[in-house]
C-alpha positions as CSV (number, residue, x, y, z in Angstrom):
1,X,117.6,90.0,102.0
2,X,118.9,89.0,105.2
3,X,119.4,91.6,108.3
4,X,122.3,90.9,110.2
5,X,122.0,93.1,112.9
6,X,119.4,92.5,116.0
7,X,118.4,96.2,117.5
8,X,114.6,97.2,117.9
9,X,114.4,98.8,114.2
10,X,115.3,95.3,112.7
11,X,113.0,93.8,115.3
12,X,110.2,96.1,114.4
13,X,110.4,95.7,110.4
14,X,110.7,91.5,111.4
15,X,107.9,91.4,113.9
16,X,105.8,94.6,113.1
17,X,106.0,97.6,115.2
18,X,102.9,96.9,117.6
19,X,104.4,93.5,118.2
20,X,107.8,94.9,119.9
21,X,107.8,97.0,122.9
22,X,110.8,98.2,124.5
23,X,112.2,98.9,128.1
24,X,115.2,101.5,127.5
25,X,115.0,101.9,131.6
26,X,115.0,97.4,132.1
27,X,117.3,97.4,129.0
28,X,114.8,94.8,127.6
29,X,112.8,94.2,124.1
30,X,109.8,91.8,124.4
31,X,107.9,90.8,121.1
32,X,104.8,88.7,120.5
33,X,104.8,86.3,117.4
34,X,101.7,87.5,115.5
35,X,100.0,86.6,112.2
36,X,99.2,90.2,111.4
37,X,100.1,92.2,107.8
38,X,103.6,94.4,108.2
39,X,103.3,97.7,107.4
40,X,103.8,99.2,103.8
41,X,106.6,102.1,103.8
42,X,110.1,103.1,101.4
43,X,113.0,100.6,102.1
44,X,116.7,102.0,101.1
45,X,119.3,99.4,101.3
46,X,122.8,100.4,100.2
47,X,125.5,97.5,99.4
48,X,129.0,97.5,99.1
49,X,129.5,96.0,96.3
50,X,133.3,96.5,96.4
51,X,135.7,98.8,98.3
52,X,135.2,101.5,96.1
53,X,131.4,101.1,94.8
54,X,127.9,101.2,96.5
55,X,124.4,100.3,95.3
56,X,121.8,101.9,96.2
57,X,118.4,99.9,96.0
58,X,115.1,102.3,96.7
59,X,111.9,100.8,97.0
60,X,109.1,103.5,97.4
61,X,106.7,101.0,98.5
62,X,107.1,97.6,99.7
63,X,107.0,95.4,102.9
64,X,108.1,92.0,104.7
65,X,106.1,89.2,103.0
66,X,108.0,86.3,104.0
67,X,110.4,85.5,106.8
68,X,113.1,82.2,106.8
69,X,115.2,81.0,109.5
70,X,116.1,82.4,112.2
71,X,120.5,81.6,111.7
72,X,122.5,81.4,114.9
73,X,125.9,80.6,114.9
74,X,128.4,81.0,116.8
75,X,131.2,82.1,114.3
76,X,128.5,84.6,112.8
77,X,125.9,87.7,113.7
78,X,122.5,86.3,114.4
79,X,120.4,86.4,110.7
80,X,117.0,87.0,109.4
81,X,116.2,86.2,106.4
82,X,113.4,88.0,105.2
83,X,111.5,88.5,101.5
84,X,110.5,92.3,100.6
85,X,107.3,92.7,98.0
86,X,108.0,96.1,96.6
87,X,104.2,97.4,95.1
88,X,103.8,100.5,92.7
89,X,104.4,103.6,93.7
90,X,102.8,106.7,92.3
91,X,104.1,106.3,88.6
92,X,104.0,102.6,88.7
93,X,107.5,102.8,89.7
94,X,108.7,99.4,91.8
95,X,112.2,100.7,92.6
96,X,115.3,102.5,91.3
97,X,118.7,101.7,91.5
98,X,121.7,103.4,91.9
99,X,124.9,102.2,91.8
100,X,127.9,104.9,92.5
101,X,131.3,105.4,93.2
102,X,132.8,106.3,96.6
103,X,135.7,108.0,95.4
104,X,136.0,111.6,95.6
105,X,136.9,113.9,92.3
């Protein structure tokens, strides 16, 4: 998937939560580049798949295990491109999906 967003929660998942401190006060975020494991923990990541329709993707277990480019542009958000390993949960269970309709009645 890629993130297109940069705030400290993206940075965080990206660089690992003890990698990324932030300054509210300074209005700064500083991370260090590390080699160390992300942490395992439930992802939800909703799509839109049209105007009307959302997908709903819930892995119970999984982390970052690869990272791509770094995309800058300047006619685009700033992108990460990252790779999520969902591992069995519980029951075995990788993931669910949902997909559902936004309308109302």
């Amino acid at each position: 998937m890629t993130f297109i967003e940069v705030n400290k929660q993206v940075l965080k998942e990206i660089y690992g939560s003890e990698n990324v401190t932030v300054d509210d006060t300074a209005g700064t975020i500083s991370i260090v580049g590390t080699s160390a494991e992300k942490e395992e923990h439930p992802w939800v990541i909703e799509t839109l798949l049209d105007e009307n329709t959302v997908e709903r993707l819930i892995i119970p277990l999984g982390k970052i295990t690869e990272m791509g480019d770094i995309a800058y542009s300047t006619d685009g958000p700033i992108s990460f491109e990252v790779t999520i390993t969902a591992y069995p949960f519980e029951d075995d269970t990788f993931f669910l999906r949902e997909i559902a309709s936004l309308e109302q009645g």
